[in-house]
C-alpha positions in Angstrom: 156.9 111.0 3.7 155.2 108.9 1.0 157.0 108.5 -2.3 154.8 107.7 -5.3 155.6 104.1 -6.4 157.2 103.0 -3.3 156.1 100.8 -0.4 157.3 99.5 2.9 158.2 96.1 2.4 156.6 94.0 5.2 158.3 93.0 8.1 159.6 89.4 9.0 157.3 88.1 11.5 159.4 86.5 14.1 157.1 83.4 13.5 157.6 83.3 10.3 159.9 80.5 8.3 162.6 80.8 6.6 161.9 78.1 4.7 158.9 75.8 4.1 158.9 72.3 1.9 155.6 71.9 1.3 153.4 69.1 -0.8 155.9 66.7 0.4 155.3 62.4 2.1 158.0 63.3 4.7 159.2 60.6 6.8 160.6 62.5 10.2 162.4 59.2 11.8 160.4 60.0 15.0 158.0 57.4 16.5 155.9 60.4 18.0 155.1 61.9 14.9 156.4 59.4 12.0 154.7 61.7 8.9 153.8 64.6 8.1 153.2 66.9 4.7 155.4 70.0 5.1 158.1 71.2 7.4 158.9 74.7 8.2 163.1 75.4 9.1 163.5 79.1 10.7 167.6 80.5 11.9 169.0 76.7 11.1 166.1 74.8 13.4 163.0 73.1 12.2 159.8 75.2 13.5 157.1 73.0 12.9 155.8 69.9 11.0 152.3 69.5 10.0 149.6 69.6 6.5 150.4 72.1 4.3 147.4 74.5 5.6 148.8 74.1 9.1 152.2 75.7 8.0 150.4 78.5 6.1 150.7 80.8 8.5 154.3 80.6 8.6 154.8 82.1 5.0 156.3 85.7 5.6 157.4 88.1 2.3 161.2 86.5 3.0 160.1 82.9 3.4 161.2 80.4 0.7 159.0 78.2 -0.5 159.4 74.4 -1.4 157.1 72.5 -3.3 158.0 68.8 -3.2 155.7 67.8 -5.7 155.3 65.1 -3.9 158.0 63.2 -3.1 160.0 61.4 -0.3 161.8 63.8 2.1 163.9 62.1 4.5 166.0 63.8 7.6 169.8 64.4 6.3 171.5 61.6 6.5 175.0 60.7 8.4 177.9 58.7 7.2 179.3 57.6 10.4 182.1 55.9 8.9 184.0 58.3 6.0 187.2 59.8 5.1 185.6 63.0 4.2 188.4 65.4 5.2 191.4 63.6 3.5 188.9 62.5 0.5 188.2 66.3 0.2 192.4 67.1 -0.1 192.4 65.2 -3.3 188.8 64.8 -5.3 189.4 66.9 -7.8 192.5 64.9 -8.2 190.7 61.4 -8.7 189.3 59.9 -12.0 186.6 58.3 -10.1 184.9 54.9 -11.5 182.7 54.8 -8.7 179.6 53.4 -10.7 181.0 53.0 -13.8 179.2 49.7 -15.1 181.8 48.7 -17.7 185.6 48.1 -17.9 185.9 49.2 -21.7 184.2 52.9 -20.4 186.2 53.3 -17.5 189.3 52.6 -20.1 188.1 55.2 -22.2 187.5 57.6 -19.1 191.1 57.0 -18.5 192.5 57.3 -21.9 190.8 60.3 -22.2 191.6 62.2 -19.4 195.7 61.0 -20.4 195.2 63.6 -23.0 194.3 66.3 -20.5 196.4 66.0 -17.5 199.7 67.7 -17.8 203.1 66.6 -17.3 204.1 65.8 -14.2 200.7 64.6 -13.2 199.1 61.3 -12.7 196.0 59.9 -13.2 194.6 58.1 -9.5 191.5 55.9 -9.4 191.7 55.7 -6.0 189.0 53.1 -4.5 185.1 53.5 -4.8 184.9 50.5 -7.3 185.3 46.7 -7.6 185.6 44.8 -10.8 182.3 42.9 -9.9 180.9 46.2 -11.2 181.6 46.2 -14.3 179.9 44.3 -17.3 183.3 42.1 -18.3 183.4 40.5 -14.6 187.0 41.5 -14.4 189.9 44.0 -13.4 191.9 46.0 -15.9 195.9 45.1 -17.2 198.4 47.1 -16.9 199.0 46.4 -20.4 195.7 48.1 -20.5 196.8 51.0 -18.8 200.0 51.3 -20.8 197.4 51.2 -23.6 195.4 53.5 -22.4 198.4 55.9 -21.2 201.8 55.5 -22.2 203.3 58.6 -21.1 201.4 59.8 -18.1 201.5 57.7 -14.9 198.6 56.0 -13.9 197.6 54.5 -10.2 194.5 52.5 -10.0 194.0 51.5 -5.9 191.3 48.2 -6.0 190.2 48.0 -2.3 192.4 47.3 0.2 194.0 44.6 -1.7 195.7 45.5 -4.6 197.0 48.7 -7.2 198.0 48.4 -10.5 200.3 50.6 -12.3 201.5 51.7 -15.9 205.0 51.7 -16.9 205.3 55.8 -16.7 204.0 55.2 -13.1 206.3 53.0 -12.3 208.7 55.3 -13.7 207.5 58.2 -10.9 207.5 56.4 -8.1 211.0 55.6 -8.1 210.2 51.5 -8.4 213.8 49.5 -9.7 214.3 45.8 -9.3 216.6 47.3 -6.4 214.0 47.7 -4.5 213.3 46.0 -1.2 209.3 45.1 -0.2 207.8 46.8 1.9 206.7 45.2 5.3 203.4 43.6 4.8 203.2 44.8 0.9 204.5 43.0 -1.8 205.9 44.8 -5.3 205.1 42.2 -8.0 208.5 41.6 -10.5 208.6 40.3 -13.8 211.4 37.2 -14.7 213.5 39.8 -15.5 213.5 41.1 -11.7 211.9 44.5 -12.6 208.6 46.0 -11.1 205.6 44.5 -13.4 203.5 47.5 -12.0 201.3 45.1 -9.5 201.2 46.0 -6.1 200.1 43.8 -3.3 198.8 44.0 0.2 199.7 41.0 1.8 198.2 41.6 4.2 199.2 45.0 5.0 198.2 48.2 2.9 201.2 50.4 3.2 202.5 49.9 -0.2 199.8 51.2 -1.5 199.0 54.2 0.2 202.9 55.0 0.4 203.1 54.1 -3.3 199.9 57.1 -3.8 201.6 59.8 -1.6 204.6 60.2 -4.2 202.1 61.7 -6.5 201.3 65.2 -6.6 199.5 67.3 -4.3 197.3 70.4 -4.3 197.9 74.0 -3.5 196.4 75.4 -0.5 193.7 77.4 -2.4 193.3 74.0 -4.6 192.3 71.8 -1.9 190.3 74.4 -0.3 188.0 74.6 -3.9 188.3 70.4 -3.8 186.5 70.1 -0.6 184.0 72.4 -1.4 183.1 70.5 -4.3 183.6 66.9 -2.7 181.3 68.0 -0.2 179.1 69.4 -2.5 179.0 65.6 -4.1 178.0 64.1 -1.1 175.1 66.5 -0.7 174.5 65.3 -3.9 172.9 62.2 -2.2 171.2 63.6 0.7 174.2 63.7 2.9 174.3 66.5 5.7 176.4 64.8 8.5 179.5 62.9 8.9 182.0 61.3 11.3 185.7 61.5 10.2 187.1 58.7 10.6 190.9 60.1 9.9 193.3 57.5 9.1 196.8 57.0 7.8 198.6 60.2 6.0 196.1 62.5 7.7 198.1 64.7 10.5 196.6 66.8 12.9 196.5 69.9 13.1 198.0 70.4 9.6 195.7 68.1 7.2 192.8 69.4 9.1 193.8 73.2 8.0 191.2 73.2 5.0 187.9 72.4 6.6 188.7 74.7 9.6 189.0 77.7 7.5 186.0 76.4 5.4 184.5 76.3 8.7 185.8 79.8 9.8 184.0 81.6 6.7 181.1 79.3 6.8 181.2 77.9 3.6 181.5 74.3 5.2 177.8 72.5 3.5 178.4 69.0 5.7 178.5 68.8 9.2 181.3 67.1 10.1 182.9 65.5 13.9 186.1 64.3 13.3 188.4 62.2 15.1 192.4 62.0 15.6 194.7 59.4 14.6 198.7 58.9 15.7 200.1 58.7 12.8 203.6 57.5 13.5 204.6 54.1 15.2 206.5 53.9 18.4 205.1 57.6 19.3 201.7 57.0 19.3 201.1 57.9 23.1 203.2 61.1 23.0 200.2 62.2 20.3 197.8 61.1 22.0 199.2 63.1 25.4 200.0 66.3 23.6 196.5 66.3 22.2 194.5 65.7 25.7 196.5 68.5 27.0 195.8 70.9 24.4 192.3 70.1 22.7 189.2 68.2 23.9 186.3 66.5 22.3 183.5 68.8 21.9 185.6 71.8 21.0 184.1 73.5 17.8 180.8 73.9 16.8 177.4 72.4 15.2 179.3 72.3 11.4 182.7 71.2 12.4 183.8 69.6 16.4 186.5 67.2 17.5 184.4 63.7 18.4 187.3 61.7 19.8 190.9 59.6 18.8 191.2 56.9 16.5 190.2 55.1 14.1 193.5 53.6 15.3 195.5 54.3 18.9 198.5 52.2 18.2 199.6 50.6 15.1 199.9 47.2 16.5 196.8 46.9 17.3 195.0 47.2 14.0 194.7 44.2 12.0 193.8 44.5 7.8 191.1 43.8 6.3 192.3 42.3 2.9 190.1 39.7 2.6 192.1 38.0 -0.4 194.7 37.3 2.3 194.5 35.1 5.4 193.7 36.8 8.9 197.0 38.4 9.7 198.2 37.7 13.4 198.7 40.5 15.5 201.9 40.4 17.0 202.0 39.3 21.0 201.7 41.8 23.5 200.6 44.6 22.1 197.9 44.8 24.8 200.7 46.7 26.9 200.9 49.6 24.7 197.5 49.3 23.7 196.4 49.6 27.5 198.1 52.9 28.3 196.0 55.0 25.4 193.1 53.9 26.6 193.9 54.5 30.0 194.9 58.0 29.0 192.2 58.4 26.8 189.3 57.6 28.8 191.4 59.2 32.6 191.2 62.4 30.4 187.6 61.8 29.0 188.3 61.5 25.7 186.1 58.9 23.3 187.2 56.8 20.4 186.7 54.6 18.0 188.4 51.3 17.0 189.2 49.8 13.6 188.7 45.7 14.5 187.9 43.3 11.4 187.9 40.6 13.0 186.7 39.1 16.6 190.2 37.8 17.0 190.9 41.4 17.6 188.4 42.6 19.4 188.4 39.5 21.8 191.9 40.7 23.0 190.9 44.4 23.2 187.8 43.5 25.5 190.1 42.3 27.4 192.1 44.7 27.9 188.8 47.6 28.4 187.3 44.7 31.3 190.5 44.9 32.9 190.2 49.0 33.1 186.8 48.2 34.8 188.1 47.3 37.5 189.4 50.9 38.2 185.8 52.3 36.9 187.0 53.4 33.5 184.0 51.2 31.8 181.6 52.2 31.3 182.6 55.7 32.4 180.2 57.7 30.1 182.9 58.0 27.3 181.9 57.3 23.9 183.3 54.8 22.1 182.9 52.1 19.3 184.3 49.2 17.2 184.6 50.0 13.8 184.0 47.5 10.9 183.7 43.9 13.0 182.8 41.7 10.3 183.4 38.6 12.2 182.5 39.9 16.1 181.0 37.1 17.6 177.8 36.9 19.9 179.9 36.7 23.1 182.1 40.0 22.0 179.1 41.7 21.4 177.7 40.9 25.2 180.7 42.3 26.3 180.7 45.3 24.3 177.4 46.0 25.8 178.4 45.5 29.1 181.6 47.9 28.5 179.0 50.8 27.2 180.5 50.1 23.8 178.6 50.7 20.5 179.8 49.5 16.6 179.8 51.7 12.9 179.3 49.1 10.3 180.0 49.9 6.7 179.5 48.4 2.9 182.8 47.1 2.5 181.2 43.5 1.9 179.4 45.3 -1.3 182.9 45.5 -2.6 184.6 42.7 -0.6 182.0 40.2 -0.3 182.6 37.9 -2.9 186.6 37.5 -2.0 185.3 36.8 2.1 182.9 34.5 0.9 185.5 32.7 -1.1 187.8 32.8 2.2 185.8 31.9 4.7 182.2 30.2 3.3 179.1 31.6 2.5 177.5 31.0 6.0 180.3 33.4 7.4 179.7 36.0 5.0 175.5 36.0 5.9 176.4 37.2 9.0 179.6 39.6 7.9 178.7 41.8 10.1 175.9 40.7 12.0 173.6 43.7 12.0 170.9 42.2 13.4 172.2 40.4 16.1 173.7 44.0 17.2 169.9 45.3 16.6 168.9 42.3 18.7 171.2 43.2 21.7 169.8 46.7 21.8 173.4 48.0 20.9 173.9 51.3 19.3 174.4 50.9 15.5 175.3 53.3 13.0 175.7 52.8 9.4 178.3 54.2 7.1 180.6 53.2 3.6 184.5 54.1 4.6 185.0 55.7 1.6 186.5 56.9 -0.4 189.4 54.5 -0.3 187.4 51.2 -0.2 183.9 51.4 -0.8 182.1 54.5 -2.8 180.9 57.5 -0.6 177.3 56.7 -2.0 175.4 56.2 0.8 172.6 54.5 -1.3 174.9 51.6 -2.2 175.4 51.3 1.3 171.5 51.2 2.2 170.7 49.0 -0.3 173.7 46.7 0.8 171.9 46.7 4.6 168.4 45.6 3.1 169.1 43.1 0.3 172.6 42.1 1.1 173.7 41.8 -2.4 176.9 43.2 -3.4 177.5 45.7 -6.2 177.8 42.7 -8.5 174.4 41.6 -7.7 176.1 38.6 -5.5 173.5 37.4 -2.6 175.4 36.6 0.3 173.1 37.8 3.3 170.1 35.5 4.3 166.8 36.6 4.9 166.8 36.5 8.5 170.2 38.9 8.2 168.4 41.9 6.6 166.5 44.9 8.4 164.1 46.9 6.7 164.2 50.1 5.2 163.5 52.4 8.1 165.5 50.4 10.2 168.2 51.2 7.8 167.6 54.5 7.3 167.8 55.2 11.4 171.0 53.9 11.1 172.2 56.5 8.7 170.7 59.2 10.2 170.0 59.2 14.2 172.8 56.0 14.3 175.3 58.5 13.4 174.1 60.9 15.7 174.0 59.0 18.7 178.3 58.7 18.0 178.9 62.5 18.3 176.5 62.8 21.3 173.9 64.8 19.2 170.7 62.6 19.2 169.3 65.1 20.8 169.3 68.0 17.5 170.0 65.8 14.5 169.0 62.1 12.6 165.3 63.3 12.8 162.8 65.8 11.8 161.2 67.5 15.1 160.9 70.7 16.0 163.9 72.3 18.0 166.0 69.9 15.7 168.5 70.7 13.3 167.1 71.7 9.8 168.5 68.9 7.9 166.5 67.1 5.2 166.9 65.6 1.7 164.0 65.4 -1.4 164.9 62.1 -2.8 164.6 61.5 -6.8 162.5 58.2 -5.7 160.9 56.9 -2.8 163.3 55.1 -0.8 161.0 53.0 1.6 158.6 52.0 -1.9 161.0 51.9 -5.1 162.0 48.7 -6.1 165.1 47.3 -4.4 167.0 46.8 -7.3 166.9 51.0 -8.1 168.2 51.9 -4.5 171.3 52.6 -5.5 170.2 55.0 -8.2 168.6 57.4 -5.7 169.9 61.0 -5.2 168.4 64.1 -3.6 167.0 67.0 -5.8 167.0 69.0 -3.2 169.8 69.3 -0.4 169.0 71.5 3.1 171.3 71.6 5.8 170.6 74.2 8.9 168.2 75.1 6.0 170.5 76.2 3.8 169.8 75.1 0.2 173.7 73.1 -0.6 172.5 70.7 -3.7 169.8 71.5 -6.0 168.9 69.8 -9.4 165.9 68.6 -11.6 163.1 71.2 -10.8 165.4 73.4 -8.2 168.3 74.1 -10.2 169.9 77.0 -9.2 168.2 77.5 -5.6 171.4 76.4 -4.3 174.6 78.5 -3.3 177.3 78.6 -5.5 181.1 77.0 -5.5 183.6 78.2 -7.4 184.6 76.6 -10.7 186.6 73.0 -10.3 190.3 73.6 -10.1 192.6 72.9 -11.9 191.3 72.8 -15.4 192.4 69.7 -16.0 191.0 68.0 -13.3 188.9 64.6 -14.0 186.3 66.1 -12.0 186.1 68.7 -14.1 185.3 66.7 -16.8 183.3 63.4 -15.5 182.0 64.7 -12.4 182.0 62.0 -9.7 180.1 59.4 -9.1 178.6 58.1 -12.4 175.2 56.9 -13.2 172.1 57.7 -15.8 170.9 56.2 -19.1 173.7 56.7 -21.0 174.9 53.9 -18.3 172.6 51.5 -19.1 174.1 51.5 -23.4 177.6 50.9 -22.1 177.2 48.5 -20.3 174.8 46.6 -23.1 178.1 47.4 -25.3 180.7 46.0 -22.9 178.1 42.7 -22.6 178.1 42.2 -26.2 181.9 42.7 -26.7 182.7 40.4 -23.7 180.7 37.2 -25.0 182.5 38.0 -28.5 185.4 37.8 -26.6 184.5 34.7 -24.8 183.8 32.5 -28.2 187.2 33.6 -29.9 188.7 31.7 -26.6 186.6 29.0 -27.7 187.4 28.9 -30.7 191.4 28.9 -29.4 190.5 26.1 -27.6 191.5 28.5 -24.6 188.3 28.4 -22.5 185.7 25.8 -22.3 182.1 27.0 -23.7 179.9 27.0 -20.8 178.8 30.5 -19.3 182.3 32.9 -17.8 182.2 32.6 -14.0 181.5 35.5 -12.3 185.0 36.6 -12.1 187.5 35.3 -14.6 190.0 34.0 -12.3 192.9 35.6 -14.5 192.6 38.8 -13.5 191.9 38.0 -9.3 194.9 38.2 -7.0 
């Protein structure tokens, strides 16, 4: 019976979107249909592409509608390369100086957030930054630190190579002039024998990541809210994919606990394939057996599926990629080992993926995978990958294709670049790695940063990295003929990715059938000037078209987390990674005081007066 004032509300046509971004230059990645104006996303799946009028039809009572005002939308893109679940366990943990342009703010950050964190605590910078960043062209002291915090430790992790520490950290992690070095590692001591808080990878970086896992961890509801909101930040920059790469202090099933219940209750806002790594040496293929027997790639689903083992299968075969050391020797024989996980892995049709820096170490794996060819094991339809490969050589990457083999390249040389120039000579690092001699070779490439431990999770840095080849400093170390344009790059973070995990068939583009993934980028990507790629973010976030990340215009059209816990946390506080004017007067202020600081050496006598080099050589290891 009618009721005055009431009406049936419409039904949903079945045609009819979910949601539509509209007024929009969208760039779909696919050579069929490279443009279009608006794309309509109905139960997870893009419905159609087209003009604006053409997906008119589509709107429905229910249908949410995004106006793009204009700008770039791009598919979502992929980090192939990160360590998202074990960067998740501990963000709201980490002070994070990833883009922090000056020394003297990320001193204040620190100093600051001393007179938060409780006691008991410590304050971890833990990778993401380099000093080439920052305006004084130098690292901090731990007199700094101790400056900065006398009474509450302090671990700042710089790259693989190095982490300095304050006396209270010190202190914490139980260091005495008793002792003993760690193998490969080195704890710098004063003249009086005592730790001087200065650790050292040489080459190896277990000091430093043993040093890190003395300090507190997070509850179990704790990390759950911390990689919510770490994921959140990486949907921050247009992120809807990754590939785990695991890695050391990450054990399965237990470290993985968090993003399956995330998954579970669908609250998961990054699609994520992730990959196993034995942690323990000498017992590396009794993991790797227990886990063939009892899971297999492909179980779980679209937001969160096992991809594969590695990014190590034995211990002795990974070298280090510490570029401010020599090339460290792998030890002889370790082919013996290394040869029984693969042969298990790939009898059992499992993939995986191989950390390899340098074509000294992927020479002697080839030769172990040409030796399972005989026995039909390559190329057996498995996928699988060198990681990394700064230094693979033309001949290792003939044989790679040959084997079925494909390679994940990362920043690192944003970060790292200047100290493997100064290694190994500037015509090595202009072809560290050589992207486009993989392109050339037809080779399946896919682009990501290994963060969060090395270089930032910003996969913008990354992109501008692949297209300028200048590091964060602004260093040029790739030549012209070494760089690939910006689509190019772009299919590299998005169907490159894809094409790991076996999906290039429902994700890395926009077509219809295809995943509804897709980012509305603050600038134009394939137009802005190169300098201001790394300054570009998403406004607007859409995964299986769920809104994850809004800002600017379409704040608040996204789902809520819960507030950052704990209170204290630097996250909290600074958010992640940092950029926006207020950037631009630091770093004017830490210029200014750094040139003061260069005349009063002058005047000392202590410097010559000629322009600083880029890095003052004091503060390098």
């Amino acid at each position: 019976m009618p009721v005055a004032g009431l009406v049936p509300a419409p039904r949903q046509d079945p045609g009819q979107a979910d949601l539509i971004v509209r007024n929009a230059k969208v760039f779909t990645g696919d050579p069929a249909r490279p443009e279009a104006r608006a794309v309509a996303i109905r139960d997870g799946r893009i419905t159609a592409l087209g003009d604006d009028h053409d997906l008119a039809p589509l709107v429905g009572p229910r249908t949410r509608v995004v106006d793009a005002l204009g700008r770039r939308v791009v598919p979502g893109l992929n980090d192939s390369h990160l360590h998202v679940i074990r960067g998740g366990l501990n963000y709201v943990l980490e002070l994070r100086w990833d883009g922090v342009r000056s020394l003297r703010h990320a001193l204040a950050m620190l100093r600051e957030q001393a007179g938060r964190t409780p006691r008991g605590q410590w304050i971890r910078v833990v990778g993401g930054w380099t000093a080439e960043q920052f305006a004084e062209r130098r690292m901090p002291t731990v007199a700094e630190l101790n400056a900065a915090a006398p009474d509450t430790p302090v671990f700042v992790l710089h790259l693989y190579q190095s982490a300095l520490m304050n006396r209270a950290a010190v202190r914490a992690a139980g260091f005495t002039r008793e002792t003993p070095d760690p193998p490969g590692g080195q704890i710098v001591r004063g003249r009086d024998g005592e730790p001087n808080g200065v650790l050292l990878a040489a080459p190896g970086a277990l000091v430093l990541y043993s040093t890190l896992a003395k300090a507190p961890t997070l509850d179990e509801a704790d990390k759950r809210t911390s990689t919510r909101h770490f994921l959140r930040e990486l949907n921050r920059f247009g992120l809807t994919s990754a590939v785990d790469a695991a890695g050391g202090f990450q054990n399965f099933p237990d470290n993985y606990a968090t993003v399956m219940d995330l998954a579970r209750s669908g609250e998961l806002s990054l699609r994520i394939a992730y990959h196993l790594f034995p942690q323990t040496a000498g017992q590396e293929l009794a993991d790797l057996k227990r886990w063939t027997e009892t899971v297999r790639p492909g179980d779980g689903d679209e937001w969160l599926r096992l991809n594969g083992a590695g990014e190590n299968l034995t211990w002795a075969a990974a070298d280090f990629e510490n570029f401010s050391e020599p090339r460290p020797e792998l030890a002889a024989g370790y082919e013996t080992e290394f040869e029984q996980a693969v042969r298990l892995l790939t009898e059992n049709g499992w993939g995986f993926r191989l950390h390899a820096t340098y074509d000294e170490t992927i020479r002697r794996d080839l030769a172990v995978f040409e030796k399972l060819a005989a026995d039909g094991l390559f190329p057996g339809g498995n996928r699988w990958l060198f990681d990394h490969a700064e230094t693979v050589s033309g001949e290792s990457l003939d044989r790679i294709a040959a084997l079925g083999g494909a390679l994940s390249v990362q920043n690192r040389m944003s970060f790292q670049g200047t100290a493997f120039r100064d290694r190994y000579g500037a015509e090595a690092a202009g072809h560290a790695p050589p992207v486009r001699a993989m392109l050339d070779r037809g080779l399946t490439v896919a682009a990501g940063t290994d963060a969060t431990r090395v270089s930032s999770y910003n996969p913008w840095v990354a992109l501008h990295w692949l297209v300028s080849g200048r590091t964060v400093g602004g260093t040029a170390l790739r030549p012209a003929g070494e760089l690939i344009d910006r689509e190019t790059a772009l299919g590299l973070y998005t169907l490159g990715g894809a094409e790991l995990t076996g999906e290039q068939d429902v994700k890395g583009r926009l077509r219809e059938g295809w995943y509804g993934d897709l980012a509305i980028l603050s600038e134009d990507f394939l137009t802005v000037p190169e300098d201001a790629i790394p300054g570009i973010e998403s406004v607007l976030t859409v995964v299986g078209g769920r809104v994850v990340y809004a800002t600017a215009e379409y704040e608040g059209l996204d789902e809520a987390v819960p507030p950052v816990r704990p209170e204290w946390s630097p996250v909290a506080h600074f958010g992640g990674y940092r950029s926006g004017a207020r950037q631009a007067e630091l770093v004017a202020e830490a210029v200014a005081e750094s040139e003061l600081h260069r005349r009063w050496r002058v005047s000392r006598g202590t410097a010559t007066d000629t322009p600083p080099p880029f890095l003052d050589p004091c503060f390098t290891h």
